[in-house]
C-alpha positions in Angstrom: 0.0 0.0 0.0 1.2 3.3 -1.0 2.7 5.2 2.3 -0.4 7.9 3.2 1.1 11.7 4.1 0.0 11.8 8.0 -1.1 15.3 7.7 -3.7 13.5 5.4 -4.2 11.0 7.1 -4.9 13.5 10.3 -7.1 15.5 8.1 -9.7 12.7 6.2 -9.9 11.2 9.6 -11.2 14.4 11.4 -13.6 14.6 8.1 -14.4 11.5 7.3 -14.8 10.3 11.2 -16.0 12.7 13.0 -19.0 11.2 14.5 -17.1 10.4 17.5 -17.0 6.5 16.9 -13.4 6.4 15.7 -12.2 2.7 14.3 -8.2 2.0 14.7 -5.9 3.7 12.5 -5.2 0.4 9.7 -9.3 1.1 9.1 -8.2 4.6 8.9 -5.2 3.9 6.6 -7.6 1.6 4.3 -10.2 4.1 3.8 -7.1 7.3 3.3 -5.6 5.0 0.0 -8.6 3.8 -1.5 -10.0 7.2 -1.5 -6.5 9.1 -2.6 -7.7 12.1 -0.2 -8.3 14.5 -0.9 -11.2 14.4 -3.0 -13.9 16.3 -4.5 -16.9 15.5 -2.4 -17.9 13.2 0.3 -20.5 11.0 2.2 -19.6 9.3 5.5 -21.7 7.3 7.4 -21.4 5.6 11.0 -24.0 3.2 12.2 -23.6 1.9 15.1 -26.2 -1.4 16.4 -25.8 -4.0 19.5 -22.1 -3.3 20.0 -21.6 -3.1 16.4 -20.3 -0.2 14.9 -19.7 0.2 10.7 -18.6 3.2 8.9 -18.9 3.3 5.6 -18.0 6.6 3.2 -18.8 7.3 0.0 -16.9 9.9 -2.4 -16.0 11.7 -5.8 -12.7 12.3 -7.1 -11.8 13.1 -10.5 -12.9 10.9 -12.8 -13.6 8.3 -10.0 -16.4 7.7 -7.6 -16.1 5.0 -4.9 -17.4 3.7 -1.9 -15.6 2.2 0.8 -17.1 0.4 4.2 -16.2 -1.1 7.4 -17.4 -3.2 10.3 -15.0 -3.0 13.5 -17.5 -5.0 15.9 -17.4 -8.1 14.7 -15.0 -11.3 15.2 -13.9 -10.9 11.8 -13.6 -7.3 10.9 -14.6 -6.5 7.1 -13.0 -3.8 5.1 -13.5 -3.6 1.2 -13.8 -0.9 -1.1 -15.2 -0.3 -5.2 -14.3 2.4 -7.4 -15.7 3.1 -10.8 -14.6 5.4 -13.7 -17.6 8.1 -13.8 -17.5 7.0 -17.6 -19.0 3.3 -16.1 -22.1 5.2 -14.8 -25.4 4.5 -16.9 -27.8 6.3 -14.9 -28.5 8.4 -12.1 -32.3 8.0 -10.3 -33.4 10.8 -8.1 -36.0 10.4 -5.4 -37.1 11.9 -2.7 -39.4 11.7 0.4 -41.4 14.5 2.2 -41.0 15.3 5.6 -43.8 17.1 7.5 -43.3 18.0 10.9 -46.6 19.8 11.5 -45.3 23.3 11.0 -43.4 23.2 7.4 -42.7 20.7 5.2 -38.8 19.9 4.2 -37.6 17.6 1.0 -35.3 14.9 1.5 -33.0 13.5 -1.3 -31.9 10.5 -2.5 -29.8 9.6 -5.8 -28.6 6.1 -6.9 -26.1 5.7 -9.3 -26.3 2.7 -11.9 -23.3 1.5 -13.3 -22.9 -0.3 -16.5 -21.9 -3.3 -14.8 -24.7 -4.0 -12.7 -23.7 -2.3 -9.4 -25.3 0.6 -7.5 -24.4 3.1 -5.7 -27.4 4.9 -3.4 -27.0 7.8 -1.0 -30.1 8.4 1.1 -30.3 11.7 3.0 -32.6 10.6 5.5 -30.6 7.6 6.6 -28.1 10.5 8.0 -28.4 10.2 11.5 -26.2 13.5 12.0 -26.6 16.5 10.4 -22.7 17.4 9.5 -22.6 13.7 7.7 -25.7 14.8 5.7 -24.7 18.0 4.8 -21.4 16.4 3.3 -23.8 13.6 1.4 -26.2 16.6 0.2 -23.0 18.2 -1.5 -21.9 15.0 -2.4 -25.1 14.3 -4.6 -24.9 17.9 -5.9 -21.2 17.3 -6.9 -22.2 13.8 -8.6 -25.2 15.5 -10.6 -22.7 18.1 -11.8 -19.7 15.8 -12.9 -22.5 13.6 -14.6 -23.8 16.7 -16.5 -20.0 17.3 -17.6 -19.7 14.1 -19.1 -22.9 14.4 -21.5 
């Protein structure tokens, strides 16, 4: 594995992890190479269940976007990672679902990217439990919609 700057290391662990659930630094070191961070735009994600925790981040980077995920609670941790070429992407479906809290009514995103292959890719705003990680997905979609609109 390519040796990973530690000032970027320091800095896509602060951005990517900063829900407070922190997994040990070879997770860390995984997530830094497969993404090449810096990048464009990002989604991170940490669910934690039963003792379980998972962190999973999503992300665009020049002509590459790429997911990659983790699970630190289990006997047999899992780390893996795709990346596709943007130019793999067949289509990008939209949705969206309406929240109403009784006093206004707010519109929550979703976008899943199909790639040529098969795969999918789907970023769901209202599956962000915390608000910084779903302003970074919301940019993240908006930054996917715009690279997609450069390649047409």
């Amino acid at each position: 594995m390519k040796q990973i700057d530690e000032d970027a290391l320091r800095e896509m662990h602060k951005s990517v992890f900063n829900s407070g659930v922190s997994p040990a630094r070879a997770y860390v070191e995984f997530f830094a190479a497969a993404m090449q961070w810096p990048v464009s735009a990002y989604a991170p994600r940490t669910l934690s269940e039963a003792g379980n925790t998972a962190h999973e981040v999503t992300w665009l980077k020049d002509n590459a976007i790429g997911r990659a995920w983790c699970a630190t609670g289990d006997d047999t941790p899992e780390v893996k990672a795709a990346i596709h070429p943007l130019s793999s992407i067949a289509r990008v479906d939209l949705g969206a679902t309406v929240r109403d809290d009784g006093i206004s009514q707010s519109v929550v995103r979703s976008m899943t990217v199909q790639f040529i292959d098969g795969e999918s890719l789907t970023i769901d705003l209202a599956k962000f439990t915390s608000w910084t990680q779903r302003d970074h997905a919301g940019a993240f979609i908006d930054a996917v919609l715009d690279a997609v609109g450069e390649l047409r």
